[in-house]
C-alpha angles and dihedrals in degrees: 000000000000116000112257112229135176112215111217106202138046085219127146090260093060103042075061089050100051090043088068107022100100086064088057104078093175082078142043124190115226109174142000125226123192147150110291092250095050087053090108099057084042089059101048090047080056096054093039093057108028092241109156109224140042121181136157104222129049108215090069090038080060089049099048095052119173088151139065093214154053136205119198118199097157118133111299094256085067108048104091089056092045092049084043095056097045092056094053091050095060101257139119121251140216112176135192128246141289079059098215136314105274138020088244093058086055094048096055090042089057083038095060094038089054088050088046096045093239138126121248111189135184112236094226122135108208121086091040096064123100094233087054087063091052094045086046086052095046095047093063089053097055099078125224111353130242114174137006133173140164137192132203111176126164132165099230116226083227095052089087094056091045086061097051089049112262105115117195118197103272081064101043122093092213086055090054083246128153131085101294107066087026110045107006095053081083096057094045087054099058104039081050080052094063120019104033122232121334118239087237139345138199124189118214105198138192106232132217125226092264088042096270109155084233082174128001147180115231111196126193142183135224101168105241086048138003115234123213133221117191128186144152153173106206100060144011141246148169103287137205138077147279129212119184135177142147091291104044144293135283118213133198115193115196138027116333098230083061120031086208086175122020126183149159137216116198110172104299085340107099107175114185115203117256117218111241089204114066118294095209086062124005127187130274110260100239082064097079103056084046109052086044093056082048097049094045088049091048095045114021097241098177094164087058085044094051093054100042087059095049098061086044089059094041086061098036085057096044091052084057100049089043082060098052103042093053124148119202122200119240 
């Protein structure tokens, strides 16, 4: 049996969502909840997609059920109160990044889903890839490491209206916009992944004209070497990461909420991933974090729960640190 989920938000996120959910069978989307005056587009999405129920305020669309879980996939300043009402109301929840605005806020919310016997999950794709595993394998064989950096630049379709003046949420500072939480939280989560927490950090922004981080340079150190995490909203770049270390180096070749290429090199030995899930077709990114909320929920899996928190928090209080350790440039 599929696990049943309301959507609240007609976002970009979850236009993607919707586009590729019915190829995800671990799910299946029972109703849509958004603001009154996005009801239209609500609606369409409803008719496009077969999905059953359509309402503008979430507290009816909780009393009206029909459904185990949420998805939450609101701007980023509301998702806290949206995660906190889901979980009063008796739901799971799987929630977009960037998770919510301080370490403190993720902590009550896990607090309140523990007292309430539910699941709270965080909607990122990365360590439930399969090219994240074999990141995770090779990583072990490149001896001690000595560098490590990843980029995730994209010029953003709202970055010309921000010039001119119009700012949307993802570029305003009230709506916990900018590149870090946005775009660099995927960086911060694989290089997490992979290296554990950094002994410090500092995070060296590009500001807007209304103080937006429309680009911005974490760094973070680990002591023997500092890693980088680069990502921004205004430009593009190639994007990817580099891992290097005595042995050899890892590559990924593409975006990092993707992986879309993934290699290593190991002296002479270079060893590409192969996808486990068809590489004639493989399955849309948003399927694996999915299909793993799905899984823990169905069988009560704790010990994957746990984990899964845990890398949520690690991020979450590296966001924090990153924050307050900000340099601005004169």
């Amino acid at each position: 049996m599929p696990l049943t989920l309301a959507v609240i938000s007609t976002s970009r996120i979850v236009d993607e969502f919707l586009a590729n959910a019915a190829a995800m069978p671990e799910i299946s989307v029972q109703a849509l909840c958004c603001r009154p005056q996005s009801r239209p587009k609500a609606e369409a999405w409803a008719a496009q997609y077969g999905i059953p129920a359509v309402y503008t305020d979430e507290d009816a669309c909780y009393a009206a059920g029909g459904f185990d879980a949420v998805y939450i996939g609101t701007a980023n300043h509301l998702h806290y109160a949206a995660a906190k009402r889901a979980l009063n109301a008796g739901y799971h929840v799987i929630l977009e990044k960037p998770f919510v605005s301080t370490a403190a806020e993720a902590r009550e919310l896990f607090a309140l889903a523990d007292a309430k016997g539910l699941v709270l999950f965080e909607a990122i794709t990365i360590p439930y890839m399969p090219q994240f595993a074999f990141l995770q394998q090779q990583t072990a064989k490149l001896g001690p490491i000595s560098a490590a950096s990843a980029v995730f630049c994209s010029h953003s379709r709202l970055y010309d209206d921000y010039c001119r003046g119009i700012v949307h949420p993802v570029f305003d500072p009230a709506c916990q916009g900018g590149a870090l939480g946005d775009m660099n939280v995927y960086c911060l989560h694989l290089l997490v992944g992979l290296l554990g927490m950094p002994k410090a950090a500092e995070y060296r922004p590009v500001r807007g004209e209304n103080g937006i981080d429309v680009a911005g340079l974490a760094l973070l150190d680990y002591g023997r070497f500092t890693a980088t995490a680069l990502a921004a909203k205004d430009s593009n770049s190639r994007n990817g990461m580099v891992l290097q270390g005595s042995g050899g180096y890892l590559v990924v070749d593409g975006n990092p909420n993707s992986l879309p290429a993934v290699y290593s090199l190991l002296g002479a030995q270079r060893d590409d991933c192969v996808r486990t899930d068809g590489p004639a077709a493989p399955r849309h990114r948003m399927a694996y974090e999915f299909a793993e909320f799905a899984r823990i929920i169905a069988t009560h899996d704790t010990a994957a729960e746990t984990a899964a928190r845990l890398r949520t928090m690690h991020v979450m209080e590296l966001l924090e640190l990153l924050r307050q350790n900000t340099a601005d440039g004169e």
